[in-house]
C-alpha positions in Angstrom: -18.2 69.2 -28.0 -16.2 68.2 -31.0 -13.4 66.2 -30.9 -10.2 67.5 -33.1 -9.6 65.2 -35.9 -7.2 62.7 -36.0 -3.6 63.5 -37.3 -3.9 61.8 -40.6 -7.3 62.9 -41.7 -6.1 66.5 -41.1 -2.8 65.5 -43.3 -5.4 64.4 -46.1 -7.2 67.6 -45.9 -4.2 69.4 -47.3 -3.9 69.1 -51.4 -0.2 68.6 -51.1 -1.1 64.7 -49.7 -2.3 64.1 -53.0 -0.4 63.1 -56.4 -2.7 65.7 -58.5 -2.3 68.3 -55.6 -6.2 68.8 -56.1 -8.0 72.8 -55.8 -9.8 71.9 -52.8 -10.9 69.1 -50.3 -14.0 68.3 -48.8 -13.8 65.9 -46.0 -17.5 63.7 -45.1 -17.7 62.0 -42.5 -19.9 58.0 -42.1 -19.9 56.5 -39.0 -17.6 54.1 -40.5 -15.3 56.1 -42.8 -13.8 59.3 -43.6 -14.7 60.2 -47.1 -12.3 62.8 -49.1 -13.9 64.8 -52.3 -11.1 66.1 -54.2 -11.3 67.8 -57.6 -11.8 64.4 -60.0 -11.4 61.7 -57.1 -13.0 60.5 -54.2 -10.8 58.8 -51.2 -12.4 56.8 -48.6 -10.6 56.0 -45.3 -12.0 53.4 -42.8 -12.1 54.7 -39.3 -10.2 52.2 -36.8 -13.3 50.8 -35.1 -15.6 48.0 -34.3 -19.2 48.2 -34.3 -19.9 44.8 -33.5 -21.3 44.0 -37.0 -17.8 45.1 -38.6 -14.1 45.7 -37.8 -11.9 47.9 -39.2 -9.7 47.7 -35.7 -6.5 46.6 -37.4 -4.6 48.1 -40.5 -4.9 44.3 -42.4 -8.3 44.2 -42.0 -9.1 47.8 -43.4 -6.7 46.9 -46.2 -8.5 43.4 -47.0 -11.8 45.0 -46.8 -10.9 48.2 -49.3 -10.0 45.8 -51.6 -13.8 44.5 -51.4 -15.1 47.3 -51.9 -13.4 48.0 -55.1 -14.3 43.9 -56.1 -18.1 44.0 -55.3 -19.3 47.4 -56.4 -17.6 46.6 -59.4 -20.7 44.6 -60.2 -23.3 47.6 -60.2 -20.9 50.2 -61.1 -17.5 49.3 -62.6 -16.5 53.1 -63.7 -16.2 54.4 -60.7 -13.8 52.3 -58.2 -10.6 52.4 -59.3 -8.6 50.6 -56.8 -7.0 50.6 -53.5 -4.2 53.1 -52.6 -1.9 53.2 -49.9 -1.3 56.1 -47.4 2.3 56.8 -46.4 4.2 58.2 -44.3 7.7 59.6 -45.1 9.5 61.3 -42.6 7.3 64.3 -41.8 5.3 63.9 -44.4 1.7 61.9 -44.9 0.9 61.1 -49.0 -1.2 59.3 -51.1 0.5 56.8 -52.5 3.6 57.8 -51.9 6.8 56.1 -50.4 7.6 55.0 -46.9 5.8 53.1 -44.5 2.3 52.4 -45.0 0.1 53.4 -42.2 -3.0 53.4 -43.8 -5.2 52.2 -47.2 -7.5 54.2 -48.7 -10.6 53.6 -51.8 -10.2 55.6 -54.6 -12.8 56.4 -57.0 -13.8 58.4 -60.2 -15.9 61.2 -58.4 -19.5 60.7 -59.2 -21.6 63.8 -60.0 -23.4 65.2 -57.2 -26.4 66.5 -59.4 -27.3 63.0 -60.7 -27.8 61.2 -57.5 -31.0 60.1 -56.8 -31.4 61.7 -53.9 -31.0 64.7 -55.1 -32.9 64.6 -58.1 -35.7 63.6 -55.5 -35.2 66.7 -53.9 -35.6 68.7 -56.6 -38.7 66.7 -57.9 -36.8 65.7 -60.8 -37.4 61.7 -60.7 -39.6 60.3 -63.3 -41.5 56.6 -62.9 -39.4 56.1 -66.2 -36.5 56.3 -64.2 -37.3 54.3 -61.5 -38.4 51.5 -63.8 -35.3 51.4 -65.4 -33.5 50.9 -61.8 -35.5 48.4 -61.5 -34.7 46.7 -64.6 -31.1 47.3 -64.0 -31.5 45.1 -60.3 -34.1 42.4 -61.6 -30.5 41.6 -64.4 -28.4 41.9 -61.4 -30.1 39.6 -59.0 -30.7 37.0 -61.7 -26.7 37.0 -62.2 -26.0 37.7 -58.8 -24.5 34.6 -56.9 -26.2 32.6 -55.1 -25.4 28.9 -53.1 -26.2 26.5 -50.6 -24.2 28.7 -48.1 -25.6 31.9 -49.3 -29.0 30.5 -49.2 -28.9 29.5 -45.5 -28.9 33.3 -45.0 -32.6 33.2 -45.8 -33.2 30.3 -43.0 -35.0 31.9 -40.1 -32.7 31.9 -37.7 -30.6 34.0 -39.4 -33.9 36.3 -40.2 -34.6 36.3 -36.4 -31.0 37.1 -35.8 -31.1 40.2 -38.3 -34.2 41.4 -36.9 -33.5 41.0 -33.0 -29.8 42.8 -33.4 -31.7 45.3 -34.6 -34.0 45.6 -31.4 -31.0 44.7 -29.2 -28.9 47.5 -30.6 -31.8 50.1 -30.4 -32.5 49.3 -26.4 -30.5 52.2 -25.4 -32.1 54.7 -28.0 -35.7 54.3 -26.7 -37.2 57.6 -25.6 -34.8 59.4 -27.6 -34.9 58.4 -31.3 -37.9 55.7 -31.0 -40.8 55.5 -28.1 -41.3 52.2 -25.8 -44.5 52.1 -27.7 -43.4 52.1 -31.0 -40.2 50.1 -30.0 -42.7 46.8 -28.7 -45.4 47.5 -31.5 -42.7 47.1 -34.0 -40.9 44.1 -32.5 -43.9 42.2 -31.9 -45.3 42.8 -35.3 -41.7 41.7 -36.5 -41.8 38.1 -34.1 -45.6 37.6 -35.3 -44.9 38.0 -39.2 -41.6 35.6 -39.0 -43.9 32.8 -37.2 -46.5 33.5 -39.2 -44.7 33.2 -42.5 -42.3 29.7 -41.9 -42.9 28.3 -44.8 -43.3 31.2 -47.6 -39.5 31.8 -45.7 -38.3 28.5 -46.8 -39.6 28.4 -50.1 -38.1 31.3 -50.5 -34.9 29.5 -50.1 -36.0 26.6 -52.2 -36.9 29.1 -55.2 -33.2 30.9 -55.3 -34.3 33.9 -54.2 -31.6 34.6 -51.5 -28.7 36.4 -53.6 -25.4 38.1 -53.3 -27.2 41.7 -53.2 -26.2 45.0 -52.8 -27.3 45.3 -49.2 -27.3 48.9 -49.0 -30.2 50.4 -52.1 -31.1 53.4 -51.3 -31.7 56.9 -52.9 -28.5 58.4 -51.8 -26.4 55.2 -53.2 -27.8 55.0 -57.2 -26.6 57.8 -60.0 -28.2 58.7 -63.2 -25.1 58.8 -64.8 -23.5 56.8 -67.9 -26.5 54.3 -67.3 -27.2 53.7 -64.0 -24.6 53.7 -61.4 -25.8 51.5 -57.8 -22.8 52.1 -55.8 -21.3 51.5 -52.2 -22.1 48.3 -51.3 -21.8 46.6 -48.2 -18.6 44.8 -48.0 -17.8 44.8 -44.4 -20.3 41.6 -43.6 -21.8 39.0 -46.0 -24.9 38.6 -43.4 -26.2 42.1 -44.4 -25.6 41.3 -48.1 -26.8 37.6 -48.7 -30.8 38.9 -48.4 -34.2 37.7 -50.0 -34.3 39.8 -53.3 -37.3 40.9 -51.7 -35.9 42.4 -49.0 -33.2 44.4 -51.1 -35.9 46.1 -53.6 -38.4 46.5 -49.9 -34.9 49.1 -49.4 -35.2 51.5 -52.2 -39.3 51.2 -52.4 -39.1 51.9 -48.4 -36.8 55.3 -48.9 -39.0 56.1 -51.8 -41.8 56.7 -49.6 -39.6 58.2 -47.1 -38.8 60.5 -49.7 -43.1 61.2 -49.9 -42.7 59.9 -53.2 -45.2 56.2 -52.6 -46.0 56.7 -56.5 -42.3 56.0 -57.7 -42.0 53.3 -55.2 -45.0 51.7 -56.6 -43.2 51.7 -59.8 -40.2 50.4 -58.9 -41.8 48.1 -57.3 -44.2 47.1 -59.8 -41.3 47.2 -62.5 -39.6 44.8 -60.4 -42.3 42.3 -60.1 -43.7 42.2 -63.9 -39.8 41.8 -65.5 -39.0 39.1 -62.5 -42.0 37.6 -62.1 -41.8 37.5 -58.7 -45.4 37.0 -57.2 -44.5 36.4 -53.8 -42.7 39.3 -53.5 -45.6 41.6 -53.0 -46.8 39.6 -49.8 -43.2 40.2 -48.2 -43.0 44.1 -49.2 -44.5 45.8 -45.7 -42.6 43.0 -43.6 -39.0 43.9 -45.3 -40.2 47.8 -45.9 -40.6 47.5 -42.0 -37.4 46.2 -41.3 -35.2 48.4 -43.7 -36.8 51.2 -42.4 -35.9 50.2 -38.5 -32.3 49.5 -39.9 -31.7 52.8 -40.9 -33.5 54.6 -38.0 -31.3 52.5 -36.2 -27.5 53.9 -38.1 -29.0 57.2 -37.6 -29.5 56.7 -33.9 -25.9 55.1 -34.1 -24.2 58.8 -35.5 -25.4 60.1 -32.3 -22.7 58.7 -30.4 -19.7 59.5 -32.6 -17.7 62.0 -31.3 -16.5 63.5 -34.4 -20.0 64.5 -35.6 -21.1 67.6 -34.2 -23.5 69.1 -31.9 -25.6 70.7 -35.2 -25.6 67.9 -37.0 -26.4 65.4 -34.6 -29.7 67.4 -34.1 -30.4 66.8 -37.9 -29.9 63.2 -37.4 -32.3 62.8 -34.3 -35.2 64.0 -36.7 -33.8 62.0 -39.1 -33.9 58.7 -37.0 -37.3 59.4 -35.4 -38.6 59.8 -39.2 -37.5 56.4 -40.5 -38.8 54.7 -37.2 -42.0 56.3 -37.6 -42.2 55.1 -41.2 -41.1 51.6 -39.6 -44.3 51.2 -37.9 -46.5 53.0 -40.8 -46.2 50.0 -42.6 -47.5 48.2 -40.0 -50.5 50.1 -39.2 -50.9 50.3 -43.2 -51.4 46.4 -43.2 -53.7 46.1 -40.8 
């Protein structure tokens, strides 16, 4: 069962909403957003909700954080986010920038095309190591410019590692035998536990060293275009914690959905790339550990979709294969280290 969409995403699916009155509209749906493909533009709505690990709940907030959006994935890809507009409502009528009470804000951006995406070009086998040597040579510039601080840095402590990590097995609880096994679930949380005890002091040093950056948060496949350079876009904006990682643990991101992808021999150049421009050693000894956890964090927003209500019956099948695959490559890196 579907729920019927909410009045002003079906308002927005109409071209007259829009200023360029657009050919046609596609609407795709996050479990955070609804996202509007028009002809030349892209508009992104946030949904009214809180996840625990964001909140959209009140108009002001979705305002303040569309307008961080736009601010932070300027850095990777300033072409494409071209501000925030306001949704109105005029009388009967519900427009994009038009006038009469604001009732909701929206991204806009210069519609990226769909052809260049990595993901894509993955799917079609047409990724070269060339190309994912020059991603990585576009993060290793990005990270050493990225910001970093004695606030951002305690992000790397390991209480705040620990806190990452067991959200991510708290928030999962209610998934098990569905989307991941007891089995997996406890060989995956202890490995996780062991690693971080293990590792104390390669944690800390990683702090003294600088290596815990303002970061994209969010690298994978699906989120980089071959286009005008590189594109790396959609950020996360909507909490810092997810964003101020070990640089370690943002390039563990694309290397893990590389192999996810069956493509291990890109990944090791990326990853490889990475290393010999950055001269990051230490990196390689953290790779599995972070590949682990990337890979549990998006099994985990997979397993997440399957309680939306807007998202149907069909394609919450899709995304029950889809979360069982990443947790299984979760615990694949595991078993690959020992």
């Amino acid at each position: 069962m579907i729920l019927q969409l909410p009045e002003l995403v079906q308002a927005l699916l109409d071209p007259k909403a829009y200023p360029d009155t657009p050919q046609g509209i596609e609407l795709v749906q996050t479990q955070m957003s609804f996202v509007f493909l028009t002809g030349d533009y892209v508009y992104k709505v946030k949904k009214p909700v809180n996840l625990g690990y964001l909140d959209y709940t009140t108009l002001d907030k979705r305002q303040f954080y569309c307008q961080r959006e736009v601010e932070l994935n300027r850095r990777l890809c300033p072409q494409a986010y071209l501000g925030v507009v306001s949704i109105t409502r005029d009388k009967d009528a519900i427009l994009v920038g038009g006038g009469g009470e604001v009732i909701e804000y929206a991204v806009k951006m210069r519609r990226l095309p769909q052809e260049a995406m990595m993901d894509v070009l993955l799917a079609n086998n047409q990724v070269s190591s060339q190309m994912a040597t020059r991603v990585a040579q576009k993060l290793v510039e990005f990270h050493q410019k990225a910001e970093t601080n004695v606030d951002i840095s305690a992000f790397g402590d390991l209480n705040t590692i620990t806190q990452n990590t067991e959200e991510n097995f708290t928030q999962t609880e209610k998934y098990i035998g569905n989307t991941i096994s007891q089995e997996r679930y406890l060989h995956i949380k202890d490995y996780t536990n062991n690693f971080i005890e293990d590792n104390a002091s390669l944690f800390r040093r990683r702090i003294a060293n600088g290596k815990i950056r303002d970061c994209h948060g969010d690298l994978h496949a699906a989120h980089i275009c071959f286009t005008n350079g590189i594109c790396i876009y959609d950020c996360i904006e909507f909490n810092d914690r997810f964003r101020y990682c070990d640089v370690a643990s943002e390039v563990a991101f694309l290397a893990m959905d590389l192999d996810h992808y069956g493509r291990a021999d890109l990944s090791q150049s990326f990853v490889s790339a990475y290393v010999d421009k950055s001269q990051d050693k230490e990196l390689s000894t953290l790779l599995n550990f972070y590949k682990c956890y990337r890979a549990y964090v998006r099994g985990k927003v997979e397993s997440f979709k399957l309680d939306d209500p807007y998202i149907s019956t069909e394609e919450k099948k899709k995304t029950l294969a889809v979360a069982r695959s990443y947790f299984e490559l979760a615990e694949a890196y595991i078993l690959e280290g020992d």
